[in-house]
C-alpha positions as CSV (number, residue, x, y, z in Angstrom):
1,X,-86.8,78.7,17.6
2,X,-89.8,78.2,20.0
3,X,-91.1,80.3,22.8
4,X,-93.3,80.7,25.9
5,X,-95.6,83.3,25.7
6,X,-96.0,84.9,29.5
7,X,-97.0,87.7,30.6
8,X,-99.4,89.2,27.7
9,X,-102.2,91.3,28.3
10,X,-105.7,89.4,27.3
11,X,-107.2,90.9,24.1
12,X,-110.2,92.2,25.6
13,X,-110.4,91.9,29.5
14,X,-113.8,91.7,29.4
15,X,-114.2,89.0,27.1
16,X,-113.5,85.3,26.3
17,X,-113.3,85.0,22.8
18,X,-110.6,88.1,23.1
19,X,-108.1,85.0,24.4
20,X,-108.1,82.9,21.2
21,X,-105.1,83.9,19.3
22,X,-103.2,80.4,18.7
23,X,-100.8,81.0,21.2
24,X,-103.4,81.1,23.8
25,X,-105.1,77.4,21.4
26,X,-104.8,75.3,24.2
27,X,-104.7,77.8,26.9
28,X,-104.4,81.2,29.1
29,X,-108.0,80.8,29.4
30,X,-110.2,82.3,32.2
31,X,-112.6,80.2,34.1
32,X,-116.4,81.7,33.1
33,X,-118.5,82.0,36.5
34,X,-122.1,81.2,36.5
35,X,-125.2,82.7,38.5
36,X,-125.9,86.0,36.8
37,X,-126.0,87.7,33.2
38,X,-125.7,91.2,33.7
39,X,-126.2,93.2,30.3
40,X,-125.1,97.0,29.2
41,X,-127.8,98.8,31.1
42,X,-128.0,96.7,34.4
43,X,-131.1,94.0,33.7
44,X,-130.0,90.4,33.9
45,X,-131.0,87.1,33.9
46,X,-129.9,83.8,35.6
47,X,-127.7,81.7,33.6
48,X,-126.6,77.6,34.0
49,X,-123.9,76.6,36.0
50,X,-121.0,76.8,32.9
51,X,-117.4,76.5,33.5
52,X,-114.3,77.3,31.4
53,X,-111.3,75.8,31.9
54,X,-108.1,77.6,32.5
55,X,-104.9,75.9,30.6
56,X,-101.5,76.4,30.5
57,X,-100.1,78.4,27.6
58,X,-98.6,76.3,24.8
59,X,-95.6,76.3,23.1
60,X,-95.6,78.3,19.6
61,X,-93.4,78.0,16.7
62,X,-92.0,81.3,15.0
63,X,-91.1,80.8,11.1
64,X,-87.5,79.6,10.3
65,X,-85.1,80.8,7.5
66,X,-81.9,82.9,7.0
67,X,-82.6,85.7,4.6
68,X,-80.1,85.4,1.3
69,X,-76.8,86.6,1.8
70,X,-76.1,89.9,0.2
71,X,-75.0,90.2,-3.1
72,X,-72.2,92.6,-4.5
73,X,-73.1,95.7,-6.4
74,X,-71.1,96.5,-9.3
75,X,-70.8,99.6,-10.5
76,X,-70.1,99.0,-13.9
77,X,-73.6,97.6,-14.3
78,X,-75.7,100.5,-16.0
79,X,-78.8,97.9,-16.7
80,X,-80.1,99.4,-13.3
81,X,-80.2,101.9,-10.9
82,X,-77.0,101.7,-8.7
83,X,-78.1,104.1,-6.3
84,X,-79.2,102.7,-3.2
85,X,-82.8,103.5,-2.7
86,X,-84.9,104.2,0.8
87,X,-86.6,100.9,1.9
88,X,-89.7,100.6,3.3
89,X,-89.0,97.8,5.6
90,X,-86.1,99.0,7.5
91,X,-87.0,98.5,10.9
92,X,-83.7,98.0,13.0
93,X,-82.2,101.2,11.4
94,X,-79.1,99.8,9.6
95,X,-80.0,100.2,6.3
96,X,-80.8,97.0,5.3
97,X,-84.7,96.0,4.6
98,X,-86.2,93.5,7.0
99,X,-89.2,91.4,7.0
100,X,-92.3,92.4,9.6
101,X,-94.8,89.5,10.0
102,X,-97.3,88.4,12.9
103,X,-96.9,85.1,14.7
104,X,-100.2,83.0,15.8
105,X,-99.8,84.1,18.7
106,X,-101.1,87.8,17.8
107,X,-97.6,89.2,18.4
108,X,-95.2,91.3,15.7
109,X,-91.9,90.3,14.8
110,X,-88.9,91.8,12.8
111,X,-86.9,88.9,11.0
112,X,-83.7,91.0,10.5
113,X,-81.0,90.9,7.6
114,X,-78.3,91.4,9.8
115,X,-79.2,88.7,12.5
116,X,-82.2,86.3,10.8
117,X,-81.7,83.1,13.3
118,X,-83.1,85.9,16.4
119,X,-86.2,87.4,15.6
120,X,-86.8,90.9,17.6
121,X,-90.9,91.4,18.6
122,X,-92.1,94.6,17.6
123,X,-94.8,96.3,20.2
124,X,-97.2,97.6,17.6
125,X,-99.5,99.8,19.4
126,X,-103.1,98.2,20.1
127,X,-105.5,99.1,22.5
128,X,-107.3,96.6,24.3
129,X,-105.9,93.4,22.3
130,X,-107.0,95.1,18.6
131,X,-106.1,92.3,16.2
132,X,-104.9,94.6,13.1
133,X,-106.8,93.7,9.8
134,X,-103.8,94.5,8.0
135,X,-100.4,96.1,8.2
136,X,-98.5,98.2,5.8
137,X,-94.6,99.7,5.7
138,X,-93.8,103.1,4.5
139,X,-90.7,103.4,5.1
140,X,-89.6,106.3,7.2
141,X,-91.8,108.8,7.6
142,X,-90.9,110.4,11.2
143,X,-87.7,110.7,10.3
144,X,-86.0,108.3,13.0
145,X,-84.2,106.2,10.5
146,X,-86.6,103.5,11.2
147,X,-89.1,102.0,8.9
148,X,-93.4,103.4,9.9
149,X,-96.0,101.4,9.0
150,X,-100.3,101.7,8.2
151,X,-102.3,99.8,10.8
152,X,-105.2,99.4,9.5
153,X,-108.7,98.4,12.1
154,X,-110.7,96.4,11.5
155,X,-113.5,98.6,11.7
156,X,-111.9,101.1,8.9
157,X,-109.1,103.4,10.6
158,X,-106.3,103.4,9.2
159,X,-103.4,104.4,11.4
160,X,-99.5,105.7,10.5
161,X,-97.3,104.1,13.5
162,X,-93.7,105.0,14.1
163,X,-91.6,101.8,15.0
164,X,-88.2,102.0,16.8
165,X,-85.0,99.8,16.9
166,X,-86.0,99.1,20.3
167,X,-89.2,97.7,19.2
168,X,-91.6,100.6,20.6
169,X,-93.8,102.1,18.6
170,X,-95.8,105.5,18.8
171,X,-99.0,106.8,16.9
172,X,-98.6,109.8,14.7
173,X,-101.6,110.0,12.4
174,X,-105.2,108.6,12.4
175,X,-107.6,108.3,9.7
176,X,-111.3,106.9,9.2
177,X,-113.5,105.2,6.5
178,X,-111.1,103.4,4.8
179,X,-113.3,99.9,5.5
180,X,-115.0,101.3,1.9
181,X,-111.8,99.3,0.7
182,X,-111.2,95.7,0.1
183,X,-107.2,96.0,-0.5
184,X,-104.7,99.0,0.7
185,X,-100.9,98.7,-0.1
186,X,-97.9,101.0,-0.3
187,X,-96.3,101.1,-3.9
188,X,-93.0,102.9,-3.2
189,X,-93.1,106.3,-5.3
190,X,-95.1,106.0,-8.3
191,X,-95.3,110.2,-9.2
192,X,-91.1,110.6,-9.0
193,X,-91.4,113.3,-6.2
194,X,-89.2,110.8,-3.7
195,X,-91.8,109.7,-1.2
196,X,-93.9,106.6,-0.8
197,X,-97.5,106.5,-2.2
198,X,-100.3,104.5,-1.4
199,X,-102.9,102.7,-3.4
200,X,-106.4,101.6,-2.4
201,X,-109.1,99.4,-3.8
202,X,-112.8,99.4,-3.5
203,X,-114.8,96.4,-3.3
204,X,-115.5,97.2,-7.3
205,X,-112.2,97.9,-8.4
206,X,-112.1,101.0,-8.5
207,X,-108.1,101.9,-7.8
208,X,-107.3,105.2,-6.1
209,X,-103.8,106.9,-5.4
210,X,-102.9,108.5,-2.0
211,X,-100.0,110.3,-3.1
212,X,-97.4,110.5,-0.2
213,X,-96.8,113.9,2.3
214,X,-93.3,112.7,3.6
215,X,-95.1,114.1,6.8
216,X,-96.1,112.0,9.6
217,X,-98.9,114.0,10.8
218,X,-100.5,114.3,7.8
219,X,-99.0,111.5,5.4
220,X,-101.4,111.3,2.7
221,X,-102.8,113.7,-0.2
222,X,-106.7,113.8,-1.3
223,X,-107.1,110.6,-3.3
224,X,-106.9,110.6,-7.0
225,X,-108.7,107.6,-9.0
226,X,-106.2,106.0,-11.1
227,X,-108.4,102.7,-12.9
228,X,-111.4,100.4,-12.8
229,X,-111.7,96.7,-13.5
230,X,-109.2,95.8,-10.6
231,X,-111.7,93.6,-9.1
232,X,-110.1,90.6,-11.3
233,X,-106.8,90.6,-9.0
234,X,-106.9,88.6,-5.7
235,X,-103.2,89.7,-5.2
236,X,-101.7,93.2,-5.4
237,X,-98.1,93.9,-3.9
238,X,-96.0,97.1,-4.0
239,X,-92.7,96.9,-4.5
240,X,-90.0,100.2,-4.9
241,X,-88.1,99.6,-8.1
242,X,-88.1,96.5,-10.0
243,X,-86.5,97.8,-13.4
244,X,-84.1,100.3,-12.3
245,X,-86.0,103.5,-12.9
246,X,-85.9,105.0,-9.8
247,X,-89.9,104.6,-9.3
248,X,-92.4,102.1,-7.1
249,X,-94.2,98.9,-9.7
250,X,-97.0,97.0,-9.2
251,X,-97.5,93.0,-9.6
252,X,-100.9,91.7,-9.9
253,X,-102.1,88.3,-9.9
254,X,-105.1,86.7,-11.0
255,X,-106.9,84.2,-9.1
256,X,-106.1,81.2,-12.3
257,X,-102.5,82.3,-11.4
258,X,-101.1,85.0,-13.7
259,X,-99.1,87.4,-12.7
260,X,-98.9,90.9,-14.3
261,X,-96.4,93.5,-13.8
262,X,-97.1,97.1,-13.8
263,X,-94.4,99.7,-14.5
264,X,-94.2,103.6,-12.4
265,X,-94.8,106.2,-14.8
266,X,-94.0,109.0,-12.7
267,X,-97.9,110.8,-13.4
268,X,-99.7,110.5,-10.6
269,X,-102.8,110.8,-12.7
270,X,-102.0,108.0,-14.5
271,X,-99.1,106.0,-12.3
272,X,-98.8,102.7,-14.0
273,X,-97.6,101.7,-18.3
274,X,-99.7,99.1,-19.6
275,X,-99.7,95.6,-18.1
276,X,-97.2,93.0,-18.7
277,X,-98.1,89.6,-18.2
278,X,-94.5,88.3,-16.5
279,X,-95.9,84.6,-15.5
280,X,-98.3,81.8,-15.1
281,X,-99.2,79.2,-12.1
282,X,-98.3,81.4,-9.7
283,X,-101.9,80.4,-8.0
284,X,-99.4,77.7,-6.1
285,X,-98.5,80.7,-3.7
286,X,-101.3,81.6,-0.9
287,X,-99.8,84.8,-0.5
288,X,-97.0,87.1,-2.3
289,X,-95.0,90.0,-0.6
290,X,-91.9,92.2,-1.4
291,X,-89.9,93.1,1.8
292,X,-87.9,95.6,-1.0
293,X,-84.1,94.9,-1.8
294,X,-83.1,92.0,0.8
295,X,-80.2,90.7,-1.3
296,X,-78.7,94.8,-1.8
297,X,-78.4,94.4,-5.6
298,X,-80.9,97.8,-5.8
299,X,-83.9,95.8,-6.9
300,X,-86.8,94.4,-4.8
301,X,-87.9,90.6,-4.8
302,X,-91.1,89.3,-4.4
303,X,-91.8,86.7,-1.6
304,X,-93.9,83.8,-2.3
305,X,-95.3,81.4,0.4
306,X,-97.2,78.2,-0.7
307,X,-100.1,76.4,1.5
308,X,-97.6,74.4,3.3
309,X,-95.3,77.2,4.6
310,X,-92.6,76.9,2.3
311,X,-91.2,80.6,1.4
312,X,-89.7,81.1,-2.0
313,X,-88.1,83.9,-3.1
314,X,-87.8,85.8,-6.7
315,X,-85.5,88.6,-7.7
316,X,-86.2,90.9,-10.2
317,X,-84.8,91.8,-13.5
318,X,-82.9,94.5,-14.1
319,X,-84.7,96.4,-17.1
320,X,-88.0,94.4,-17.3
321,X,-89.0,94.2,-14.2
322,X,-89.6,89.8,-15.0
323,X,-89.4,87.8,-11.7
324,X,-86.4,85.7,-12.2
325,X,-85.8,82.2,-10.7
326,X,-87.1,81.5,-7.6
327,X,-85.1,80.4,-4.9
328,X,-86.0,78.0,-1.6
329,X,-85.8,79.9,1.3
330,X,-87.9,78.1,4.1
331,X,-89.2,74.7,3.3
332,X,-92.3,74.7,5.9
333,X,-92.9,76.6,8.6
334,X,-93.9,80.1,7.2
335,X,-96.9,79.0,7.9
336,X,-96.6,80.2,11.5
337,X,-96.8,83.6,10.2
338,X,-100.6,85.0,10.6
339,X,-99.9,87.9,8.8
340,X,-96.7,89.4,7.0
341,X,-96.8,92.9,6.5
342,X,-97.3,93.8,2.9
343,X,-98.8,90.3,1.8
344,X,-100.8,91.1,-1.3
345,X,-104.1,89.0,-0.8
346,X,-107.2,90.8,1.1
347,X,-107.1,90.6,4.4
348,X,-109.1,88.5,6.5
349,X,-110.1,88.7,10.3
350,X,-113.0,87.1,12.2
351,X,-112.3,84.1,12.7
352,X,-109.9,81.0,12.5
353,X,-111.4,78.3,14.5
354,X,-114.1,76.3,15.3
355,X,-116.1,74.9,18.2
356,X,-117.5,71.3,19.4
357,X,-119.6,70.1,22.1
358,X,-119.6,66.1,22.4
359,X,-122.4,64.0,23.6
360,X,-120.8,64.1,27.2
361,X,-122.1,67.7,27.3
362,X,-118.2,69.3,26.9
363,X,-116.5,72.1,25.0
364,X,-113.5,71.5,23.0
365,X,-111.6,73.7,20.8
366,X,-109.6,73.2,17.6
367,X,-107.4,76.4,15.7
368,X,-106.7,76.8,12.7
369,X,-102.3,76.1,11.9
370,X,-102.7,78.3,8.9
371,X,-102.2,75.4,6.2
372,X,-105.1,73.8,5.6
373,X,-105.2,72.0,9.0
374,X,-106.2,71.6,12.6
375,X,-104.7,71.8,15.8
376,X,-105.2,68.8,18.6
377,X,-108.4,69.7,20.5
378,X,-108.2,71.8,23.6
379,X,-110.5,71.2,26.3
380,X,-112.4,74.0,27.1
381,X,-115.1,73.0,29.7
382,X,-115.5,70.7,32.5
383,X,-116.5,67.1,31.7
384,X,-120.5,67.3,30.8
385,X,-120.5,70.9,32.0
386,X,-122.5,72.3,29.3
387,X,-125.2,69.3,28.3
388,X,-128.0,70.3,26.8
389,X,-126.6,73.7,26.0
390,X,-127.2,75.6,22.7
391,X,-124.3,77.1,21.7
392,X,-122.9,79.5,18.6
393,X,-119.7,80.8,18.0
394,X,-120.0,83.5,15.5
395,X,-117.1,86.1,13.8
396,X,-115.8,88.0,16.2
397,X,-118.3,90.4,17.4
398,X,-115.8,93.0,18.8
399,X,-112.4,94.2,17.2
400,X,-109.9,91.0,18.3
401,X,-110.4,89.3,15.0
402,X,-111.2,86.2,17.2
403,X,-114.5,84.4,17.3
404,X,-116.9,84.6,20.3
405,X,-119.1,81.6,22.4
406,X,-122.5,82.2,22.7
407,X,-125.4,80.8,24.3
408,X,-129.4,81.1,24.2
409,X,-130.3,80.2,27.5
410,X,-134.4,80.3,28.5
411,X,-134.2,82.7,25.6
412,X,-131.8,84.8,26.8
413,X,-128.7,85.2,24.6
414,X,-125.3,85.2,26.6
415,X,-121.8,85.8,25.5
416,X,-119.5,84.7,28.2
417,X,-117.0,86.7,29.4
418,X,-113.7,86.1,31.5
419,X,-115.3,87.7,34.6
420,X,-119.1,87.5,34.5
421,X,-121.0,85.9,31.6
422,X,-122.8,89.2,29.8
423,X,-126.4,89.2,29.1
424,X,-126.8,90.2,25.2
425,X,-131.0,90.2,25.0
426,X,-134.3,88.7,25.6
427,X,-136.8,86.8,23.5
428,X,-133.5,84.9,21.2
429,X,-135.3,81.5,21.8
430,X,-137.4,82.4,18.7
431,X,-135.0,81.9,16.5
432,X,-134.1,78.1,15.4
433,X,-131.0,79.6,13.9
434,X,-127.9,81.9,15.0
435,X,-125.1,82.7,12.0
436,X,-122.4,85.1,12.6
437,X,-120.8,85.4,9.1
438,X,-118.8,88.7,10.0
439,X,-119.6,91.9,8.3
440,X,-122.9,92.5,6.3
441,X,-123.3,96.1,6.9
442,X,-119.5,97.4,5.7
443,X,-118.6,98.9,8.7
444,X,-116.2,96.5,9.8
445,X,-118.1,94.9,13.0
446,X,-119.0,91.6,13.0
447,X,-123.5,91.1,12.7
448,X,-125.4,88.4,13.6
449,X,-128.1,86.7,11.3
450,X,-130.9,84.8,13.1
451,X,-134.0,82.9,11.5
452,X,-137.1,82.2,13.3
453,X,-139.2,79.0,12.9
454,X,-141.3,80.5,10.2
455,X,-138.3,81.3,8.2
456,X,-137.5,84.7,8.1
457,X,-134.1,85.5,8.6
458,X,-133.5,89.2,10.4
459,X,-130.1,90.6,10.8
460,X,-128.8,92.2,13.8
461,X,-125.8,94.9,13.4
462,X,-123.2,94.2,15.9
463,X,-122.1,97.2,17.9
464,X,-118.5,96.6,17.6
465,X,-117.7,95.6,21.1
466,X,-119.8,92.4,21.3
467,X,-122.3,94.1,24.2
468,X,-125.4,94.5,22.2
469,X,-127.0,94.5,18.9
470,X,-128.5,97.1,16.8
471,X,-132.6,97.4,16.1
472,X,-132.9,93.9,13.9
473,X,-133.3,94.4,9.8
474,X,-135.6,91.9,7.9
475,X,-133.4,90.2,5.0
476,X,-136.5,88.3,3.7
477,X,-139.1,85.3,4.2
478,X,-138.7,81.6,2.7
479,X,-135.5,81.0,4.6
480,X,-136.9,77.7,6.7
481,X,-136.0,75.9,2.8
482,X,-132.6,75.7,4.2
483,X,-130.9,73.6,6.8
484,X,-128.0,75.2,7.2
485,X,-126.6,78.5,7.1
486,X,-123.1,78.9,7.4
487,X,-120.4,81.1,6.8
488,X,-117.7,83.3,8.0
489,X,-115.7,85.5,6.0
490,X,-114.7,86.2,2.0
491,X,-115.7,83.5,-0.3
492,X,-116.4,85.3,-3.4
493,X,-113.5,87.3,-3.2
494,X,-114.7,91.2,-3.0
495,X,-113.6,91.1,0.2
496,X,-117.3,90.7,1.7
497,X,-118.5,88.4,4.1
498,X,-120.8,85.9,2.1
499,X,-123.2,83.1,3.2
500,X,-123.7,79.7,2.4
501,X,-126.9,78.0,2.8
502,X,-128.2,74.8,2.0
503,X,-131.6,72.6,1.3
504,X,-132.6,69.5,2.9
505,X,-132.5,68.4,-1.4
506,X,-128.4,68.5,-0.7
507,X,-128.0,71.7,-2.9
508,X,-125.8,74.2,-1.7
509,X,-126.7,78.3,-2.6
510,X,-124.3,80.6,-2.4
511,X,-125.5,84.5,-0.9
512,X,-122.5,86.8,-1.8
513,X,-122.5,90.0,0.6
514,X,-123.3,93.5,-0.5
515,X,-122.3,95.1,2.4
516,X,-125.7,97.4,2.7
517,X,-127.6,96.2,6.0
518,X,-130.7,96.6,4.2
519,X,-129.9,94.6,1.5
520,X,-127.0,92.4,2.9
521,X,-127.1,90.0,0.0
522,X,-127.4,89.7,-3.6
523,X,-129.0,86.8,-5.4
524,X,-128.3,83.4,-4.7
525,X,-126.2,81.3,-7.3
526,X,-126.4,77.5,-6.9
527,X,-123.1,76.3,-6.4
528,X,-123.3,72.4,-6.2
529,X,-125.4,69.1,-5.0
530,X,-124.6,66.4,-3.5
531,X,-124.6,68.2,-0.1
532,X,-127.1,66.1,2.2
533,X,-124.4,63.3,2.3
534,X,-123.1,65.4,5.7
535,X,-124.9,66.1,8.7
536,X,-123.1,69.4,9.4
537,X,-121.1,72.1,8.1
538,X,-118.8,74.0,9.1
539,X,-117.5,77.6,9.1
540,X,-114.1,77.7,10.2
541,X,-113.2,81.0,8.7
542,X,-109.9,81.0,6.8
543,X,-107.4,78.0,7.7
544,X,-105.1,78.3,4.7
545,X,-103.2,81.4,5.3
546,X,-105.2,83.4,1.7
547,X,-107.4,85.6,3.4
548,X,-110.2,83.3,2.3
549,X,-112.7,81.8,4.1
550,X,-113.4,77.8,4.0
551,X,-115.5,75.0,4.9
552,X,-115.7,72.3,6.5
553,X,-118.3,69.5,6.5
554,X,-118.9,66.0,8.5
555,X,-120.7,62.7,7.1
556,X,-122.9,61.1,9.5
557,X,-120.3,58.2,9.7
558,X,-117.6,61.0,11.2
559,X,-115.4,61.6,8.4
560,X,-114.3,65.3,8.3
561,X,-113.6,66.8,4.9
562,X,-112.2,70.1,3.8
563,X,-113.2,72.2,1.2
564,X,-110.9,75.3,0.7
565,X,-112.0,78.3,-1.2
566,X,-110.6,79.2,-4.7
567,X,-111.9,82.8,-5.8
568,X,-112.2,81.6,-9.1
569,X,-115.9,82.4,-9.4
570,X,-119.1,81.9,-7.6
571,X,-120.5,79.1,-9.3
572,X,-117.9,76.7,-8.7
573,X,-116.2,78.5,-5.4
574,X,-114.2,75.4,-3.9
575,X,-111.4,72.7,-4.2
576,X,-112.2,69.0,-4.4
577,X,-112.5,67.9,-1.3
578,X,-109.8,66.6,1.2
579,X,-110.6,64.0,4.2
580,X,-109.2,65.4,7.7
581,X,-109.6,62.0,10.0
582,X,-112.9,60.4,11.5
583,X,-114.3,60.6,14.7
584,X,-116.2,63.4,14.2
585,X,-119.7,62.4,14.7
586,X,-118.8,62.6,18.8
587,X,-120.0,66.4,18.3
588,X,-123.4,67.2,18.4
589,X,-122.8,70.6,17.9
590,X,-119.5,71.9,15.5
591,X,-119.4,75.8,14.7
């Protein structure tokens, strides 16, 4: 089923980058306007005569598949629970559980039990084109027979939204700091007292439990910390009864691909029995989910999509919680899906994308499809338009998840926005080097490093909404030994943005984030040589659909190769490499 989007409100009015979702990848793009930089607190500065080209919006895929017919439940079967338990993921109100994902396009949909071939968009409520970090169901919590789910911002609110059948939703409960967290998720009811809990992870592994309210103004207890050492997961997902006991379980997977399965206890200071390991090679799957009992036999199964964007799906056993058998649902387009509520991996936001400008002085475009590849190239600038121009296109520097074009101009730094281009600062011709990685600070806003000729690198706090930076912080001297400093996103796996830099020798360093602005980074840990064979590198952010970001580099000869990112450690952090086509070496810029 394809669609047209028409009609949707720009991320962030005020600015271009806001318009990148991948339905808007070759289009729906306002024409900049040159003269005039106006910044925050009226100064400005002239800019170049730069031009952005408005496209037509493309056409955008949704993901395919019928979800498995229902199955009959017996009720002579006393291996499991035959009481029909709430569901977190009813959204249409019929009782059956549904499956909430997000398209490229930046829109929600409900793929729905009762009619899967007509997916219904849900109208999550955003302010200002907010690209959700993550979402979460809860099951009903207002009490409309509908299924409510955690937004959670990018810069650390977390939100409980009611959804409707008609596919409004309203806000009921707000909550801030929870950007201390690399991983939150809803477990079903782990403490036996009938409502949904919620668990959290810090960037350490520390585990905490939000016991559940059944309130929708106030939905969550004072945490409780439940376990340490969950750092070694890359995958955590909730599901509300796998062996019949009446109480939410746990799977966990490991980044080599075991998967662990952790029974409800019903203590809410200590929710989960030991681990059992229930599989191997389940590091096939990019992401795992549970959308709770889709089949009605009273057990959940887990959802397992691949690279690719074929979905699998495994039930459950009914005492042991094993997944059995898994079953081909879609065969290669659940890839479309940015986002399906519930997915286990961390989530990732920033950026997805990446930006050339050829010899002829123009701007093209290319978007990540969420499995490993590329979209065609969108124009994005008039023929020769921006010559001699010295662009960056960092993380996003504001809350649309998308990244943003940049420009040092006679030393002034401009972001350029649909209306007028905005004039960030003074005195940026300096630097010889502009990285925006994402988050160094931990407060959720994107930050941008620069390096000065004599090599030392500062880093400048982004203020969230992409006007202005923060009073710079020194991260050290001795950076001019590198080349190239790329990056943009998770690498390591902690749910940190992390840099990579590299030596005109060909070795590649890896600085994983700490998340303190005054000590973004810890030491540096060689991870490999070899790299001078390619004249650039590139940080597309995450194009494979884990939450983790990748890289991309170019030989001087044009040949593009991909290197996606494993988590399995930080001293060997990436796949063998895969070529991606020639022609590449038209760019004299790629970021």
């Amino acid at each position: 089923m394809a669609f047209h989007r028409t009609g949707r409100a720009h991320a962030r009015a005020r600015r271009l980058a806001s318009c990148t979702a991948l339905a808007l990848a070759s289009g729906l793009l306002l024409t900049g306007t040159a003269g005039t930089a106006t910044a925050a607190d009226g100064t400005s500065a002239p800019t170049p005569d730069r031009t952005l080209i408005e496209q037509p919006a493309p056409t955008v895929e949704l993901p395919q598949g019928q979800l498995p017919k229902k199955r009959n439940r017996l009720s002579t079967d006393t291996t499991q629970n035959t009481t029909p338990g709430p569901t977190r993921h009813d959204f249409t109100g019929d009782g059956w559980s549904d499956l909430l994902y997000r398209g490229l396009d930046g829109n929600y949909y409900v793929k729905r039990s009762e009619d899967p071939a007509n997916d219904i968009q849900l109208g999550l409520s955003t302010s200002g084109g907010v690209k959700f970090k993550d979402v979460i169901p809860v099951g009903d919590q207002n009490g409309d027979g509908t299924a409510d789910v955690l937004t959670l911002h990018p810069y650390g609110s977390l939100t409980l939204t009611g959804t409707y059948g008609s596919g409004s939703s309203y806000t009921y409960w707000s909550g801030s700091g929870w950007n201390i967290y690399n991983k939150v998720l809803s477990v079903g009811d782990v403490d036996g007292d009938a409502k949904f809990d919620v668990l959290a992870r810090t960037h350490a592994g520390d585990l905490y439990l939000y016991r559940g309210t059944g309130s929708a103004y106030a939905p969550l207890q004072t945490r409780v910390k439940v376990g340490t050492g969950w750092h070694i997961y890359d995958q955590l997902v909730g599901v509300s009864d796998a062996n019949g006991d009446g109480l939410g379980d746990l799977y966990a997977r490991t980044p080599n691909g075991d998967l662990f399965f952790y029974a409800g206890t019903g203590n809410a200071a200590a929710p989960f029995k030991a681990r059992v390991k229930v599989g191997t090679g389940w590091h096939i799957y990019n992401q795992l989910s549970s959308s709770d009992d889709i089949t009605d036999d009273n057990r959940p199964e887990l959802l397992a999509r691949t690279t690719l964007g074929a979905m699998y799906i495994y039930g459950t056993d009914a005492t042991t919680g094993r997944p059995t058998a898994r079953v081909l649902w879609s065969d290669s387009s659940w890839n479309n899906a940015d986002l399906i509520a519930g997915a286990g991996g961390n989530p990732g936001t920033g950026k997805s994308e990446i930006l050339g400008l050829d010899r002829n002085g123009t701007l093209f475009r290319y978007f990540s499809r969420n499995n490993g590849t590329l979209t065609a190239r969108a124009q994005w600038s008039d023929v020769g338009g921006w010559a001699g121009s010295r662009v960056h296109f960092p993380s996003s520097l504001d809350d649309n998840g998308h990244a943003d074009l940049l420009e040092v101009y006679e030393g002034h730094l401009i972001s350029y926005a649909p209306d007028e281009p905005v004039l960030i600062g003074r005195g940026w011709g300096a630097f010889n080097t502009l990285t925006g990685v994402g988050d160094l600070t931990g407060d959720g806003k994107g930050d941008l490093l620069a390096r000065t000729s004599g090599g030392v690198l500062y880093l400048y706090r982004g203020d969230g909404q992409g006007y202005a930076f923060a009073g710079r912080t020194s991260v050290g001297s001795g950076w001019g030994v590198y080349n190239s400093l790329v990056g943009a996103g998770d690498i390591t796996g902690d749910g940190r943005a992390d840099l990579l830099a590299r030596t005109s020798g060909g070795t590649l360093y890896l600085y994983a984030g700490t998340g303190n602005a005054n000590a973004p980074f810890k030491a540096r840990v060689k991870v490999g040589t070899g790299w001078q064979t390619y004249s650039k590198l590139v940080a597309p952010g995450d194009i494979t659909g884990d939450g983790r970001a990748d890289l991309l580099a170019v030989t001087s000869g044009g040949t593009l190769y991909r290197y996606i990112t494993t988590h399995t450690g930080t001293a060997n952090p990436f796949t063998t490499r895969a070529n991606m086509g020639t022609g590449w070496n038209t760019y004299t810029q790629l970021h």
